[in-house]
N, C-alpha and C positions, 0 to 999 in steps of 0.2 A: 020051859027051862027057866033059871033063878040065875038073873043076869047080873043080881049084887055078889052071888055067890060064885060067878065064873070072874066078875072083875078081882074078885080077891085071892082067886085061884091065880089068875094071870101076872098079877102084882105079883103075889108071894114069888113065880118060876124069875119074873124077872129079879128081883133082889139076889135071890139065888142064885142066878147066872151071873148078877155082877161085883157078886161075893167070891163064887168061884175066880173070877178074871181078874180081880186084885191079888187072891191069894195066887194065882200061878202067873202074876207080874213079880210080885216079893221072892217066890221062891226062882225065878229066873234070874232077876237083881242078887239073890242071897249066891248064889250058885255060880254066876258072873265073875272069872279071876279080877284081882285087883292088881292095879300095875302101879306101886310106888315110885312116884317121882323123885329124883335125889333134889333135897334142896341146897342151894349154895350157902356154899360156909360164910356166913359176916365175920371180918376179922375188922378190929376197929384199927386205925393208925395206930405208928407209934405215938408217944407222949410230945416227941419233938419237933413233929411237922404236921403241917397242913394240907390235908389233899387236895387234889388241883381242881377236883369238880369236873373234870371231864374225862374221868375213866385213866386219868395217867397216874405218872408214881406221885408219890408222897413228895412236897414241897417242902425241905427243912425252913424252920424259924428263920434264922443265920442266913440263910440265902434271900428270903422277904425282907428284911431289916436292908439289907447291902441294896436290893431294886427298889426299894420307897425310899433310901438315904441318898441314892444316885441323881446326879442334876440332870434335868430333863434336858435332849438335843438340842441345838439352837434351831430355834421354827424361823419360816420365811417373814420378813417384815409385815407387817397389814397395814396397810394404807388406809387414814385417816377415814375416809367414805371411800369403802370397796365399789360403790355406786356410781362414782365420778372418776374413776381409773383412767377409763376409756374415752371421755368425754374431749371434744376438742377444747383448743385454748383460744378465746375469743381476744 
């Protein structure tokens, strides 16, 4: 027997078998329904507000101007050294 001549026989069946099994993966994928996802509509704000970054409504202008113009609550005193609050008095 001519063992260059059966290796090249062997070669060529396998190519062939793995030519086959691509072409009947593509024709399986081709043949595959397709299931279209809907995508979500982007709709931009209006011109006149600012979205709030967390999924809620639309922040008008006019209402950000009034909360950054408003004077902050009166906070608790802080003591000179928050560190010596507690400390006895010698």
């Amino acid at each position: 027997m001519n063992t260059e001549n059966d290796n090249a026989h062997l070669a060529l069946h396998g190519i062939l078998a793995a030519l086959m099994f691509c072409a009947a993966i593509a024709v399986f994928f081709h043949a595959a329904p397709r299931h279209e996802t809907p995508s979500a509509a982007v709709t931009a704000p209006p011109a006149d507000c600012l979205p709030s970054g967390s999924g809620g409504p639309c922040i008008p202008f006019d209402q950000i101007q009034k909360m950054m113009s408003a004077q902050p609550d009166a906070s608790d005193p802080v003591p000179a050294n928050p560190a010596t609050v507690n400390q006895e008095k010698i």
